[in-house]
C-alpha atoms as an extended CHARMM CRD file, in Angstrom:
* protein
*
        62  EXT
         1         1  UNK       CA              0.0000000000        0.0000000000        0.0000000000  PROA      1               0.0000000000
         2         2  UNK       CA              2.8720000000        2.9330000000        1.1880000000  PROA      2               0.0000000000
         3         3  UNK       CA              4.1760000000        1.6890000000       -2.1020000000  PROA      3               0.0000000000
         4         4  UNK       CA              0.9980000000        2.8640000000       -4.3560000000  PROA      4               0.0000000000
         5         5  UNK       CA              0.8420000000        5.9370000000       -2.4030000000  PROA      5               0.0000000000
         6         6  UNK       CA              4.4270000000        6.5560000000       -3.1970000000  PROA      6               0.0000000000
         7         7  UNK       CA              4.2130000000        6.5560000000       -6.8990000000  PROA      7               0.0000000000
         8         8  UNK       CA              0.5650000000        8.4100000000       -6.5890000000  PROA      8               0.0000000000
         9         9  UNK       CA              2.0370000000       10.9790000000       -5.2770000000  PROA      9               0.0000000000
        10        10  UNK       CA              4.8180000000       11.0530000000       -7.2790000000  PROA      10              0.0000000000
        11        11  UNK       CA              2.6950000000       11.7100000000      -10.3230000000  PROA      11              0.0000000000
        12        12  UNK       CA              0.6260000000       14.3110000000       -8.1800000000  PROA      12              0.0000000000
        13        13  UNK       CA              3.9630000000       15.9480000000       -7.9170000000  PROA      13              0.0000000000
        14        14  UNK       CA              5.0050000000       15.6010000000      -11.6310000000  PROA      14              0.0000000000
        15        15  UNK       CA              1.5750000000       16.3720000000      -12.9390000000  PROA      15              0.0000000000
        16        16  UNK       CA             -0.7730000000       18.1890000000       -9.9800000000  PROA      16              0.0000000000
        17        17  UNK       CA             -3.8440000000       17.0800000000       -8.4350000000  PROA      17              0.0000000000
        18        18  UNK       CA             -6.0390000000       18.8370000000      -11.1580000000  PROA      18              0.0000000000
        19        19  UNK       CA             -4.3610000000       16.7220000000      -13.9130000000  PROA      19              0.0000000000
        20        20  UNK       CA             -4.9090000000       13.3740000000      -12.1100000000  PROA      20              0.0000000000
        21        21  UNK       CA             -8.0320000000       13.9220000000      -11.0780000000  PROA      21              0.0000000000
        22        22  UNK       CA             -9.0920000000       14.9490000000      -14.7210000000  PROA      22              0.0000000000
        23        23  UNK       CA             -7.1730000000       11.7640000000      -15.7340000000  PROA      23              0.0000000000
        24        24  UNK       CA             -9.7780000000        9.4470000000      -13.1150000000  PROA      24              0.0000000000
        25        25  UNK       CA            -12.6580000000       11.0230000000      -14.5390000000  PROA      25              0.0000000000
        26        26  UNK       CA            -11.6040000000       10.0100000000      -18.1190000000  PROA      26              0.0000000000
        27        27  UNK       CA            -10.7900000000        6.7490000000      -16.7790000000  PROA      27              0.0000000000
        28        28  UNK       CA            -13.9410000000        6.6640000000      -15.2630000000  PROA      28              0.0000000000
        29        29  UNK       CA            -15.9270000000        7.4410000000      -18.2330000000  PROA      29              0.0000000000
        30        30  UNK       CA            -14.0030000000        4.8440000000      -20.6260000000  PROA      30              0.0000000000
        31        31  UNK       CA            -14.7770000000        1.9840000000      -18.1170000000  PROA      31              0.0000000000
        32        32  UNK       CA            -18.2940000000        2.8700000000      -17.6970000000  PROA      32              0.0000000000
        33        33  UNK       CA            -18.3430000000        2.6040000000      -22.0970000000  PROA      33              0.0000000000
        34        34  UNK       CA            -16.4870000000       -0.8990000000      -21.7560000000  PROA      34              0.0000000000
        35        35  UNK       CA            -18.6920000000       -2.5640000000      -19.1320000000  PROA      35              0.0000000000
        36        36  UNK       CA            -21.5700000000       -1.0010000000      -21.4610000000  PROA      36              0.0000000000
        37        37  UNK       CA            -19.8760000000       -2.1700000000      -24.9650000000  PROA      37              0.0000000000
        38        38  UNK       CA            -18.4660000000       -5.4200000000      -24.0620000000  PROA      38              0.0000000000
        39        39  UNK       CA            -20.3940000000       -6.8180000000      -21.0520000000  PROA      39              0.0000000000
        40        40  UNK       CA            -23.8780000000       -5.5810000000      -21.0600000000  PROA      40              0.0000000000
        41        41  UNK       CA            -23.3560000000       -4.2370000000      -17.6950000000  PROA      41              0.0000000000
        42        42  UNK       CA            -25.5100000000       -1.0430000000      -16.9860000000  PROA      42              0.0000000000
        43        43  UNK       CA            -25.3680000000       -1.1280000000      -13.8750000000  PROA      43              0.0000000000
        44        44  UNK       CA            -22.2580000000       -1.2390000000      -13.3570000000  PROA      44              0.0000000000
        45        45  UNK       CA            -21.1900000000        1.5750000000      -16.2030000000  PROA      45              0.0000000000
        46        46  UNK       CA            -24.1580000000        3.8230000000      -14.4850000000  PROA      46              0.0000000000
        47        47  UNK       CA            -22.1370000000        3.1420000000      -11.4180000000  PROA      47              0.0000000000
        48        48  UNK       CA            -18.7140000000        4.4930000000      -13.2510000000  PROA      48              0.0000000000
        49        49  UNK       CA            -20.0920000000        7.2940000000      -14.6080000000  PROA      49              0.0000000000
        50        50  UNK       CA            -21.5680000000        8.4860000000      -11.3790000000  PROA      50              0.0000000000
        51        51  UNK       CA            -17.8960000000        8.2630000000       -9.7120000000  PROA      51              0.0000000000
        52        52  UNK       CA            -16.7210000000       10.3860000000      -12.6760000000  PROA      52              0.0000000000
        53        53  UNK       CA            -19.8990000000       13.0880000000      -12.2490000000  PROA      53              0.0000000000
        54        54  UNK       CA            -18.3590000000       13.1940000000       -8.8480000000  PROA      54              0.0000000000
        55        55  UNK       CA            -14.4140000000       13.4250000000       -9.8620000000  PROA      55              0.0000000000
        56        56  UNK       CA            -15.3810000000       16.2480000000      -12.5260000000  PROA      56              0.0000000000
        57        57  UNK       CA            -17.3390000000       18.6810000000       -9.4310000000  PROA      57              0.0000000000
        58        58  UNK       CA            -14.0170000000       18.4470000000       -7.1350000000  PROA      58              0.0000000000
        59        59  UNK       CA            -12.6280000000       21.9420000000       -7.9560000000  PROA      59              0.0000000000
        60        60  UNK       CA             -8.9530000000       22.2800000000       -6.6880000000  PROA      60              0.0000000000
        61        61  UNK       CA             -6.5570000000       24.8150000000       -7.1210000000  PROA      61              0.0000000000
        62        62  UNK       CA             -3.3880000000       22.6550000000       -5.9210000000  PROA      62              0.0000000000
């Protein structure tokens, strides 16, 4: 685990906060169209894009 945080923080450092969180909610979004596109899972993709609705309204100026 200290090892994940590590290198998360690392690239918080190399790229700031704003960049990775922009980063999750793209993530976010392109998992939500896979579960949709290759598994038939909409509940699960609603469930994605909800977490990146939620990434996209943290406002940071770090």
């Amino acid at each position: 685990m200290k090892d994940n945080m590590d290198v998360l923080e690392a690239l918080i450092d190399k790229l700031t906060l704003s960049a990775i969180l922009e980063m999750l909610e793209r993530i976010c979004h392109k998992k939500a169209e896979n579960l949709r596109n290759h598994w038939q899972d909409e509940t699960s993709a609603k469930l994605w894009e909800k977490a990146a609705r939620q990434i996209e309204q943290i406002n940071v100026d770090v």
